[in-house]
C-alpha positions in Angstrom: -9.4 -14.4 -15.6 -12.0 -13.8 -18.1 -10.7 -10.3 -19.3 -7.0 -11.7 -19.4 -8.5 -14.4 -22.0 -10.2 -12.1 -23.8 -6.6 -9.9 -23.9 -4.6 -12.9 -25.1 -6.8 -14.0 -27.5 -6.7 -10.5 -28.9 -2.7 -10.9 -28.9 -2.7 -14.0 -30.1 -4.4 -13.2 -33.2 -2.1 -9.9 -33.6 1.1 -12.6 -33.4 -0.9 -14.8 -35.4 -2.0 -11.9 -38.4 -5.4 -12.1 -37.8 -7.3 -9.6 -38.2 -9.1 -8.6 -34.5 -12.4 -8.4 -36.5 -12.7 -11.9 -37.7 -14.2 -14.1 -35.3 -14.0 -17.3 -37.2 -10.7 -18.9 -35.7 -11.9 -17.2 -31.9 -12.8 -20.8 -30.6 -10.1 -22.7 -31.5 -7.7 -19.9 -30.6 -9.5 -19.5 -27.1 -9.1 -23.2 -26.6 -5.4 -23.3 -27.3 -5.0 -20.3 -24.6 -7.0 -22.3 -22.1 -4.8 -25.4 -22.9 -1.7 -23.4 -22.5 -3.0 -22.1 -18.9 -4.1 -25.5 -17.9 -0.6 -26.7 -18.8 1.5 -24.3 -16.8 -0.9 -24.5 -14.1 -0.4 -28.4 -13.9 3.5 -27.7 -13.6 2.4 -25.6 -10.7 3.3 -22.0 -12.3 0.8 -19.4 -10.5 -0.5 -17.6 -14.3 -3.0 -16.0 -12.0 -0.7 -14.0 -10.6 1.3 -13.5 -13.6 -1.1 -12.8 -16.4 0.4 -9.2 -17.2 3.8 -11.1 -17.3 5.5 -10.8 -20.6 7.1 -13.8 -20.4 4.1 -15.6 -19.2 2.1 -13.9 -22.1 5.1 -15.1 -24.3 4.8 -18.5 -23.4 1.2 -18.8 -24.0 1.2 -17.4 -27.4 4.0 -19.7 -28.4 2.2 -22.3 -27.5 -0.7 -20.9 -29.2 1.4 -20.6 -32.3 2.9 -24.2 -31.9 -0.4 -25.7 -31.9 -2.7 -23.3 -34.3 -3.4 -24.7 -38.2 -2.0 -26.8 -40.4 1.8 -24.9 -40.1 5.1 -25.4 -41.6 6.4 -28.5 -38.9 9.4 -27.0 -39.2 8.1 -23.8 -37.7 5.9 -26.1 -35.2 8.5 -28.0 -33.7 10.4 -24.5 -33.2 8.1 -22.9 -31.4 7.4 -26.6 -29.3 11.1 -26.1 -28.3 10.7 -22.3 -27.8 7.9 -23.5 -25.6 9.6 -26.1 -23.0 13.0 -23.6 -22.7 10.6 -21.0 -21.2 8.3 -23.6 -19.4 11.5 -24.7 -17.8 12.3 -20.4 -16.8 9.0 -20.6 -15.5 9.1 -24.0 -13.5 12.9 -23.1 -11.9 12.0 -19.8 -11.0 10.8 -18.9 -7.6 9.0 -16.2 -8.6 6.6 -18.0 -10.8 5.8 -21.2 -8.8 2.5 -21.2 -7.5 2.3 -21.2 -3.6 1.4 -24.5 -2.6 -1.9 -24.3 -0.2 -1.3 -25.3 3.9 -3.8 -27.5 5.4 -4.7 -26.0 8.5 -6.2 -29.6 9.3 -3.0 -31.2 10.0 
């Protein structure tokens, strides 16, 4: 999962018009991708197994750009509401829920 962080935070400051050479923003942008994963992961969307996923990588970054500087709010609460209509794809899909684990002690 480490490389995957390392790719998003590279795309994240493309989306964001970083340059990839600056480093000064990497922590904060690093903790808004590791926010973003903790978030789908507590609706119970496997991003493990969906890191390469364009949407999934789309959701992250908008959340990423939702939650990154001192924005235009007007631009913020877009890309909040950009951010729940695909966290709701992502939740009603099958394909993106994350397999719930079977206690063999039952």
């Amino acid at each position: 999962m480490e490389e995957s962080i390392k790719e998003l935070l590279k795309l994240a400051k493309e989306c964001l018009s970083i340059v990839d050479s600056s480093t000064l923003k990497d922590k904060e942008i690093t903790m808004l991708i590791q926010s973003a994963i903790s978030d789908l992961e507590r609706l119970k969307i496997d991003v493990e197994g969906h890191i390469e996923d364009n949407l999934l990588k789309n959701t992250i970054i908008i959340y990423v750009k939702a939650h990154f500087g001192d924005g235009d709010i007007n631009k913020r609460t877009e890309y909040l509401k950009r951010y729940k209509a695909n966290l709701r794809e992502l939740q009603f899909s099958e394909e993106y829920r994350a397999k719930e684990e079977v206690d063999s002690n039952a």
